[in-house]
N, CA and C of each residue as an Amber inpcrd file, in Angstrom:
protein
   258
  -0.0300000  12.8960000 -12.7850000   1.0610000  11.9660000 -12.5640000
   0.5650000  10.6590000 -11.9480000  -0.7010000  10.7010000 -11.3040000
  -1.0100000   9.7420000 -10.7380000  -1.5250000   8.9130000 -11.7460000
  -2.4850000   9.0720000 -12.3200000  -3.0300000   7.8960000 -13.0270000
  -1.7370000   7.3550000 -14.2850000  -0.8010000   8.5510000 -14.3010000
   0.2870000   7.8220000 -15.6400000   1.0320000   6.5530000 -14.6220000
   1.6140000   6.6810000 -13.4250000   1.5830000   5.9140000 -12.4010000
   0.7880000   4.0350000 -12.6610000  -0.6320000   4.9250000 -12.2800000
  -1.2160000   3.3890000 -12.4130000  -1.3000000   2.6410000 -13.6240000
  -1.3160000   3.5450000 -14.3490000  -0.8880000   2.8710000 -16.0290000
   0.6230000   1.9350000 -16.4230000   1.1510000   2.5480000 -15.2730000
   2.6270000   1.7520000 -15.1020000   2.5170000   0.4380000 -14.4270000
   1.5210000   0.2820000 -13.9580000   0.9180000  -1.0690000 -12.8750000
   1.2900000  -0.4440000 -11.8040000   1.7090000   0.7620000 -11.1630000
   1.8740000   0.8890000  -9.8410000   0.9460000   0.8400000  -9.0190000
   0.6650000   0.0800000  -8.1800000  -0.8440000   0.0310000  -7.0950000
  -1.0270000   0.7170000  -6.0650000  -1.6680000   1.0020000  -5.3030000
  -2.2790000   1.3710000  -4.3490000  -1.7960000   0.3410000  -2.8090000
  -0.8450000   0.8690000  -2.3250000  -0.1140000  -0.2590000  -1.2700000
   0.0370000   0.5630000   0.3780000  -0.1800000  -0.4800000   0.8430000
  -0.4930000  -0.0930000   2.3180000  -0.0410000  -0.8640000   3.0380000
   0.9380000  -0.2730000   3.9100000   2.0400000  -0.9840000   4.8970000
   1.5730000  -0.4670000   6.7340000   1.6400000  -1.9160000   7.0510000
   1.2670000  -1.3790000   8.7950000   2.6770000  -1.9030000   9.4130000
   3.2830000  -0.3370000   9.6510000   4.5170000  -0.7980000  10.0410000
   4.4170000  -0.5300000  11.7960000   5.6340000  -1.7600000  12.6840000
   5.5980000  -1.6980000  13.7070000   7.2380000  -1.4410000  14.3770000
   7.2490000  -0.3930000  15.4780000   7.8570000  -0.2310000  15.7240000
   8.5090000   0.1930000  17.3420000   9.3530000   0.2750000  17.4090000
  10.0130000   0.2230000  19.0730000   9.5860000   1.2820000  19.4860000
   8.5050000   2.1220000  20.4150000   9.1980000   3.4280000  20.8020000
  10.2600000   3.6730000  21.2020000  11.1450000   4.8360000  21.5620000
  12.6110000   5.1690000  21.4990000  12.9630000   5.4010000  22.6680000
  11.6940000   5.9470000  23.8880000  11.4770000   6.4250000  25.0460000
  11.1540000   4.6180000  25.8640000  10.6540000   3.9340000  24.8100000
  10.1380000   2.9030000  25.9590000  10.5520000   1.9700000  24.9380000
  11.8020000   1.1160000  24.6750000  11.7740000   0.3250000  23.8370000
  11.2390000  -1.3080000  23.8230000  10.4020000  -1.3430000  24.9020000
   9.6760000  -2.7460000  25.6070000   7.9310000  -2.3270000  24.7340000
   8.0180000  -0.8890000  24.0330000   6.3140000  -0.7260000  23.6610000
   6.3690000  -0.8530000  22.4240000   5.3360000  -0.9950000  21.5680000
   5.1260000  -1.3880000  20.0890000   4.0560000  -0.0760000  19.5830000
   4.3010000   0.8060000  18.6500000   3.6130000   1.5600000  18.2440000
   3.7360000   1.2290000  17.0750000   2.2740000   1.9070000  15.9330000
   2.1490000   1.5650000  14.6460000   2.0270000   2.7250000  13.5600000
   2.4610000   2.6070000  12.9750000   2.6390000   3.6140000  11.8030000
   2.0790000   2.9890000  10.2990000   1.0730000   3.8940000   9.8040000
   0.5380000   3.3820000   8.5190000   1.1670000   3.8290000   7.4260000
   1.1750000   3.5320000   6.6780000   2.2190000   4.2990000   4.9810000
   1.3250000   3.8770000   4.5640000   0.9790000   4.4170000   3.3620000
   0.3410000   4.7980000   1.9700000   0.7340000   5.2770000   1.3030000
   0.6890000   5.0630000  -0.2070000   1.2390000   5.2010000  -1.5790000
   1.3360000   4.7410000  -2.8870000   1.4440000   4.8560000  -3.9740000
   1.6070000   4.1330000  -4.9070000   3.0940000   3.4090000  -4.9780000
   2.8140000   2.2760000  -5.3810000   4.1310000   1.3140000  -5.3590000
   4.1300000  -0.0450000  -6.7560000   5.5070000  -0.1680000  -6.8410000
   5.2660000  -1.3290000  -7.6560000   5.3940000  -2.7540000  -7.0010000
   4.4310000  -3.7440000  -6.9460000   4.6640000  -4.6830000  -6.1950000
   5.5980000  -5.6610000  -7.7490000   5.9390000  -6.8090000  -7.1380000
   6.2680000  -7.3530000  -5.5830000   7.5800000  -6.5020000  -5.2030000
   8.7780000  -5.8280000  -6.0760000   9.5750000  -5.5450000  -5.3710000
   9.1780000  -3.5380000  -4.5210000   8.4730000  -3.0720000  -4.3620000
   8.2330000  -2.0830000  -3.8110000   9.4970000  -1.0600000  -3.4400000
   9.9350000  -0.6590000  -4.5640000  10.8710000   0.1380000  -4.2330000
  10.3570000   1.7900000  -3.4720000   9.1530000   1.9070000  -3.3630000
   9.1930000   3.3090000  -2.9630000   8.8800000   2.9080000  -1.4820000
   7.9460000   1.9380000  -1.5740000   8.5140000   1.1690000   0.3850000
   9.6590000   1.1430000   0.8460000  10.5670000   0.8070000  -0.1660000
  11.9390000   0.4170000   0.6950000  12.4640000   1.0980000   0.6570000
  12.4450000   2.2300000  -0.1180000  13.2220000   3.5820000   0.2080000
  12.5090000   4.3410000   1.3830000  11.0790000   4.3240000   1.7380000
  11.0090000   4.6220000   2.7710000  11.5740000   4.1800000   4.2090000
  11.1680000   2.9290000   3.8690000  12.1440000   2.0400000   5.4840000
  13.9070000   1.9640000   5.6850000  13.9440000   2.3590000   4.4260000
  15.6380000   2.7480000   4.1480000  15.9360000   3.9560000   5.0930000
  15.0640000   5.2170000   4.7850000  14.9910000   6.8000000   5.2990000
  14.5710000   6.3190000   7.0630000  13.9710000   5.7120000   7.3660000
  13.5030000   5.4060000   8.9780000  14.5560000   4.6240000   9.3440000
  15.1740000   3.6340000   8.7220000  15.9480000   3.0620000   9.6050000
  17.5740000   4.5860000   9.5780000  17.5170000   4.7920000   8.4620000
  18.8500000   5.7550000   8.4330000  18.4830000   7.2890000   9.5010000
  17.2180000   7.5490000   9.3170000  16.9140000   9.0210000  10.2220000
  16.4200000   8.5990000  11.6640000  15.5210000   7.8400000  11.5360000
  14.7390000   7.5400000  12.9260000  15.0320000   7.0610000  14.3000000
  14.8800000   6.8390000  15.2150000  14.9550000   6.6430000  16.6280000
  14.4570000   5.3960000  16.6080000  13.3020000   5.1020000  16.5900000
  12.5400000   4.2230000  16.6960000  12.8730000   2.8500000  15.5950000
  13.5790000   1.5680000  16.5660000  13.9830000   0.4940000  15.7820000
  12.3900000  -0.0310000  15.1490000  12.5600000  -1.1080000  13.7370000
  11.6010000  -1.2980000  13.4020000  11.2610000  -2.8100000  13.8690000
  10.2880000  -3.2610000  14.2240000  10.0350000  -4.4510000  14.5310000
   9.0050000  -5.6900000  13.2230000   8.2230000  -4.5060000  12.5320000
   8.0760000  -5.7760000  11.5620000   6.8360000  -4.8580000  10.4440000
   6.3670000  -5.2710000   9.3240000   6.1520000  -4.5670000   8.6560000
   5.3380000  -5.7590000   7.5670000   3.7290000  -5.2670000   7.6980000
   2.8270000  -5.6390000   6.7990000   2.3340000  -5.1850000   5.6320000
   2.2320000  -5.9380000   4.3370000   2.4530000  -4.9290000   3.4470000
   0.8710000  -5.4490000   2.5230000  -0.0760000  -4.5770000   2.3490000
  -1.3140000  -5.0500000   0.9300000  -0.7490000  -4.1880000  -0.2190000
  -1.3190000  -4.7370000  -1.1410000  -1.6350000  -3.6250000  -2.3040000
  -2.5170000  -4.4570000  -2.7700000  -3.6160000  -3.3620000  -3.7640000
  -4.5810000  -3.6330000  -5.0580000  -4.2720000  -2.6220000  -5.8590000
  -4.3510000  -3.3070000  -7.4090000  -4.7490000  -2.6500000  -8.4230000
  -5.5460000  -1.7540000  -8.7810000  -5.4630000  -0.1110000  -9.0820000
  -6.4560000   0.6150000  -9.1170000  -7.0810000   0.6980000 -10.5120000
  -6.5840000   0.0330000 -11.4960000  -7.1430000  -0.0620000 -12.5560000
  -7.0680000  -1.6850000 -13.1560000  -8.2950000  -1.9470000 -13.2570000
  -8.7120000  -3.0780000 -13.5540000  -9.3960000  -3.1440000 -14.6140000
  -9.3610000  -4.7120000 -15.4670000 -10.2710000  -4.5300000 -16.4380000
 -11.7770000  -4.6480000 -16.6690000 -12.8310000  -4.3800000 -16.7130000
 -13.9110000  -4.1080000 -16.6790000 -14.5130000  -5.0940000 -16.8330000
 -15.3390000  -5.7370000 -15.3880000 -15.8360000  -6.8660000 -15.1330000
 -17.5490000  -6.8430000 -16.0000000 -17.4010000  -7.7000000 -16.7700000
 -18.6480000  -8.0390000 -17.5720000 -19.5860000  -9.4150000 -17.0420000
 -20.8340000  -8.5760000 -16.9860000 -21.9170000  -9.8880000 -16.3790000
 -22.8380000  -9.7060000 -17.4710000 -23.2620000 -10.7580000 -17.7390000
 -24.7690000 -11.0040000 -18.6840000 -25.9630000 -10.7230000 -17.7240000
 -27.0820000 -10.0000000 -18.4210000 -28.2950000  -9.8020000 -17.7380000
 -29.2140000 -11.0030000 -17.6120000 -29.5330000 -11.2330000 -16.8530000
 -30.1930000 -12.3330000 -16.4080000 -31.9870000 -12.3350000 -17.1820000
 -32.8250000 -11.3610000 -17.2880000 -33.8250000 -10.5910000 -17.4390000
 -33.7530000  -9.6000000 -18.1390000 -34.5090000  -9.0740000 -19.4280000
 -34.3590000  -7.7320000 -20.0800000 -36.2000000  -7.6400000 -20.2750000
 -36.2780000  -6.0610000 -19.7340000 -37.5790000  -5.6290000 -19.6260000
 -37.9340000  -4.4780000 -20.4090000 -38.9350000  -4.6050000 -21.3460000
 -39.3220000  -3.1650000 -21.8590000 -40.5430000  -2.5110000 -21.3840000
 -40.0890000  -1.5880000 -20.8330000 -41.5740000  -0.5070000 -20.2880000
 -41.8790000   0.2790000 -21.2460000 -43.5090000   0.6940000 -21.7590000
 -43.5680000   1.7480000 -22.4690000 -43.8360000   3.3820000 -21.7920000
């Protein structure tokens, strides 16, 4: 399922999310997510932060988001030098 996924363009996306603790809401703790997602609109992100803001304790304070492509097209270089050994 995964690679039919990246065949869909879904990438490889990584969110550093920040948030209130619930016990100390003056502290900032961080939570990483990982997953496949479709950028730019990332719906399986936002259904996650959908599920935290609807289940969780902990308000969210702000939320960094990468992704890359795990399938790319195949970078071609010319050889500079070609050597034959016998």
């Amino acid at each position: 399922m995964t690679f039919v996924k990246q065949l869909a363009d879904y990438r490889l996306t990584t969110a550093e999310i920040l948030y209130h603790m619930p016990d100390h809401p003056g502290l900032l703790q961080t939570y990483v997510w990982q997953d496949l997602d479709l950028a730019p609109r990332f719906p399986e992100l936002t259904r996650f932060l959908e599920f935290w803001q609807r289940e969780l304790d902990g308000r969210l304070h702000s939320v960094k988001v990468a992704s890359q492509r795990l399938i790319q097209p195949a970078e071609i270089r010319l050889a500079g030098l070609a050597v034959t050994l016998h």
